[in-house]
N, C-alpha and C positions, 0 to 999 in steps of 0.2 A: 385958356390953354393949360396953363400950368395945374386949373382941377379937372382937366380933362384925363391929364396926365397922371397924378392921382388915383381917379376914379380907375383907371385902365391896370394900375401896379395894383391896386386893390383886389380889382378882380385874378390879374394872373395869381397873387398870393393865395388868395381862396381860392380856385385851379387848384395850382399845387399841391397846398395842404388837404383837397379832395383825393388827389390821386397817390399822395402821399398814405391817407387813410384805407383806398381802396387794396392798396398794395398792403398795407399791413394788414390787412382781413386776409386776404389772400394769401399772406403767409401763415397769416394764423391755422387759415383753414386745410392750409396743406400738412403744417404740423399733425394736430389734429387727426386728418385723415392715414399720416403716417401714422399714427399715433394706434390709430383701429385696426388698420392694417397688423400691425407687431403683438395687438394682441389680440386678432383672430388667426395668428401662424403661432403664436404661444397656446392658444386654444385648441390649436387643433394638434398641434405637437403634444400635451397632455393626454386629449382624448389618443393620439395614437401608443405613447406611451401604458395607457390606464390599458387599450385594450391585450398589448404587448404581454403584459402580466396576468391579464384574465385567461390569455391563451396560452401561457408558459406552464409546462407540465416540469412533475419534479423530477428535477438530475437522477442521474447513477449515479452519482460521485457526489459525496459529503467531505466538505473541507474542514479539519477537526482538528483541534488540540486539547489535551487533558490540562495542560499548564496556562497559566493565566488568569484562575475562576478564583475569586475573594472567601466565596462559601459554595453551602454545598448547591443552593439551587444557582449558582451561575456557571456550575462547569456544559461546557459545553456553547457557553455564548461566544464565546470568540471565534466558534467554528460553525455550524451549519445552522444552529437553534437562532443565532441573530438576528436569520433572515425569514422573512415571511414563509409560513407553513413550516419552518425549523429547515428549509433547503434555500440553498444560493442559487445563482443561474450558470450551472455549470454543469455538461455533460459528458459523457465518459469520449473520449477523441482518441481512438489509437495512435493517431499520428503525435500522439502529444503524452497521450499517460503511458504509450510503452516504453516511455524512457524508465520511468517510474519502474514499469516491470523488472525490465532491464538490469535494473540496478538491484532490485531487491533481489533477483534472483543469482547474478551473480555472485552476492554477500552469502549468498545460503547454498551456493554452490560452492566456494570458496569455507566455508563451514563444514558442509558435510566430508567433502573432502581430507579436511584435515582429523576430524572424529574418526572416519572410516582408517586412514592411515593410521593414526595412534592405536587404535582398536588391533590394526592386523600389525604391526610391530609387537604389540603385549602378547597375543597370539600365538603368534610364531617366534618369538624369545623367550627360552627355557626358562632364563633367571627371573625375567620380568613376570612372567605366569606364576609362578611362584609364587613371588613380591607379592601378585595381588590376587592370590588364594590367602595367604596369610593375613596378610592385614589390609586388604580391600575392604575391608567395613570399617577400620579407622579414617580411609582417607572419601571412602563412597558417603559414607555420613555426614562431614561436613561440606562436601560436595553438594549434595541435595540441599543442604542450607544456602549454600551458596546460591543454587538457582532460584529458588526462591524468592532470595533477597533481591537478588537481580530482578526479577518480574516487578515487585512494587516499586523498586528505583525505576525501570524503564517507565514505568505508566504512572507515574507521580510526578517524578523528578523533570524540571525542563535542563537541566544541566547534562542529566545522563544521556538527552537527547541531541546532544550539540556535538560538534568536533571540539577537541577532538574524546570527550567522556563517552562517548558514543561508541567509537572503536575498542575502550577500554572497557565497556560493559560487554561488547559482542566477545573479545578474547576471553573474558572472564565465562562467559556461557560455553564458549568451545572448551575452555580445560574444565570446567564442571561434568558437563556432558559428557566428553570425553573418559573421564574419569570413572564417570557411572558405567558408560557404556563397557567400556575395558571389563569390569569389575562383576557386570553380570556376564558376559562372554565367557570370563573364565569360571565363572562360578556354575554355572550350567556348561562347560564346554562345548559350547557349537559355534557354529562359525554363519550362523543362520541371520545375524544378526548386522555381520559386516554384509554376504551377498546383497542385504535387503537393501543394507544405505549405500550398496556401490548403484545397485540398480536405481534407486530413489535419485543419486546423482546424478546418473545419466540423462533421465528426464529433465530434470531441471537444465540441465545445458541445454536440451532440445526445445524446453521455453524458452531461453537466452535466444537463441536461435529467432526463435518467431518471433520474439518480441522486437529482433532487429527489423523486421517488418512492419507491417502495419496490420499484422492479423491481429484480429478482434479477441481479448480473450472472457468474454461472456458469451459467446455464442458456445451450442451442445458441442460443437465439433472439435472442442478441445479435448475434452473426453475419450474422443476415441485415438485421439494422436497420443496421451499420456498411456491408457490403457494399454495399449499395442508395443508401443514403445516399453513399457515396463515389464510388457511379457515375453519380448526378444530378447530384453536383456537379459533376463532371469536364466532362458534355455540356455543364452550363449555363455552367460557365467558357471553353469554348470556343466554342461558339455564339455568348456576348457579344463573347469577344474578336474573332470573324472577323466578326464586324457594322460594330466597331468602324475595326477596322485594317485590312479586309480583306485579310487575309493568311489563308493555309491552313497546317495545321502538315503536315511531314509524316508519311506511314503510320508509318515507324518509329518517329519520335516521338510520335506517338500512341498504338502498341501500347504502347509501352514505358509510355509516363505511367497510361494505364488498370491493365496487369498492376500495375505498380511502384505504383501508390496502393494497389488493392485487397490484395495483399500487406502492404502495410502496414499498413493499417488490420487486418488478420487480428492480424498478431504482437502491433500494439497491445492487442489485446482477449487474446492469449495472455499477455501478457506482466502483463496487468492481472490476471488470473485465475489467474496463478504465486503472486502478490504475492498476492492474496485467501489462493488454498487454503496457501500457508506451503507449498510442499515443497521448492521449490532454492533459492527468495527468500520468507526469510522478514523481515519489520520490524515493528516496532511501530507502535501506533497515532499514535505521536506523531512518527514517519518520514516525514510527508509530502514534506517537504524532499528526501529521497533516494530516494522511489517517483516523483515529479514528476522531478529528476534522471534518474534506470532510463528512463524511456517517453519523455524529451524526446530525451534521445542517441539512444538505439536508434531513434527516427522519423527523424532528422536524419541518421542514420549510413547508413539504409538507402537513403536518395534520394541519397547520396552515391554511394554504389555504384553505382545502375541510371544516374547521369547518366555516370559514369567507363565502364560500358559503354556508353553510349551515342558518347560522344566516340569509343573505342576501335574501335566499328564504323563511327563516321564516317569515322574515318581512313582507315580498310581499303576 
């Protein structure tokens, strides 16, 4: 009995240690199989991944900074060249880049505004006209230096691009500007010069405006809301004015102020929509400071020019 008893513990131990075995196969195999599983949803999350990129076309919008490149072939990697085809996965959202508008245009309404004002106080103050018949080429000269120097600080410097050096480059550009602009006004005497940036102001509020929307501003249709808009202004600035002064301007300087607004108003909306799509100017979202900077010069620069032709055909 007692090797019956034995034999019988024998066996149930080997039992056990069978079914003890068969269970650890059977965990094994379920690992295993978990195991395949995780890396055929890894598999196949790559392949959806790989095709995601294959089918990703490149942005409007290039995310860019000038500051940050060691030499000269790494400028531009911290912004849209780091990523494959030199573009990120980012495309233009109004609902999200008109803040961006928003702001840049307010800094450049806020801008013009203030140049236009100083402009018509020099204007219309005896003494001050004067002042800058006399010695406007001492203070317009280093003016011009001024801007200047501002342009490669903005687009070099990441300092001048920060608050608050940021604000203190865009005041420095408004009393440059300003300066200049005062200094040919009087020097040619016309008043061609303020209409054109009151009207160029107007518009810009009226992108303010839309950009509190969600209107798109790469579609053609912005075009003709600037266009229109810059050529009612023009009437009603002049209309008022010859009600007021009664004075008549003349043809020439009327042709000239209508082409020479509406022209401008065009490059502003080009120049706005360079800066959107990222392809020769490209900045970052946090660039307002130097996109407000880009569209406040180039407006101010171009009424420079059409007043210097105009002087230049007076002469003649």
């Amino acid at each position: 009995m007692p090797k019956d008893k034995e034999i019988n513990e024998n066996s149930n131990e080997v039992q056990e240690n069978r079914i003890t075995e068969h269970s650890n196969e059977d965990t094994a195999n379920e690992r295993k199989s978990q195991n395949n599983e995780i890396h055929i949803d890894m598999t196949r999350l790559g392949d959806d991944v790989k095709g995601t990129e294959n089918e990703r076309k490149n942005p409007s919008i290039v995310v860019y900074q000038f500051y940050g490149a060691q030499n000269q072939n790494d400028w531009g990697m911290s912004g849209g060249n780091a990523f494959d085809n030199g573009a990120p996965p980012l495309e233009y959202d109004p609902k999200t880049r008109n803040d961006f508008v928003r702001f840049v245009f307010i800094i450049v309404f806020i801008m013009l505004m203030c140049t236009a004002s100083f402009t018509v106080l020099v204007f219309i103050t005896p003494d001050m006209k004067v002042f800058f018949q006399r010695i406007g080429l001492v203070i317009g000269i280093p003016a011009m230096i001024l801007i200047i120097g501002l342009s490669f600080v903005m687009s070099c410097s990441e300092c001048a691009r920060k608050m608050p050096c940021n604000i203190v480059c865009l005041v420095l550009a408004v009393i440059g500007m300003s300066t200049i602009v005062s200094f040919i006004t009087v020097h040619y005497n016309t008043e061609i010069l303020m209409y054109a940036m009151l009207a160029t102001a107007v518009v810009v509020f009226v992108c303010i405006l839309l950009a509190c929307s969600n209107f798109d501003f790469t579609k053609w249709f912005i075009y003709v809301i600037v266009i229109s808009t810059a050529f009612s202004v023009i009437v009603m600035i002049i209309g008022v004015t010859t009600l007021i002064t009664n004075t008549h301007m003349k043809s020439l300087d009327l042709g000239l102020l209508i082409v020479g607004t509406l022209i401008n108003v065009v490059i502003l909306v080009l120049e706005l929509q360079t800066i959107l799509g990222g392809r020769s100017v490209e900045l970052h979202e946090d660039d307002y400071a130097m996109g407000a900077f880009l569209l406040y010069i180039s407006i101010v620069d171009i009424f420079l020019q059409f007043v210097q032709i105009l002087g230049i055909l007076g002469d003649t």
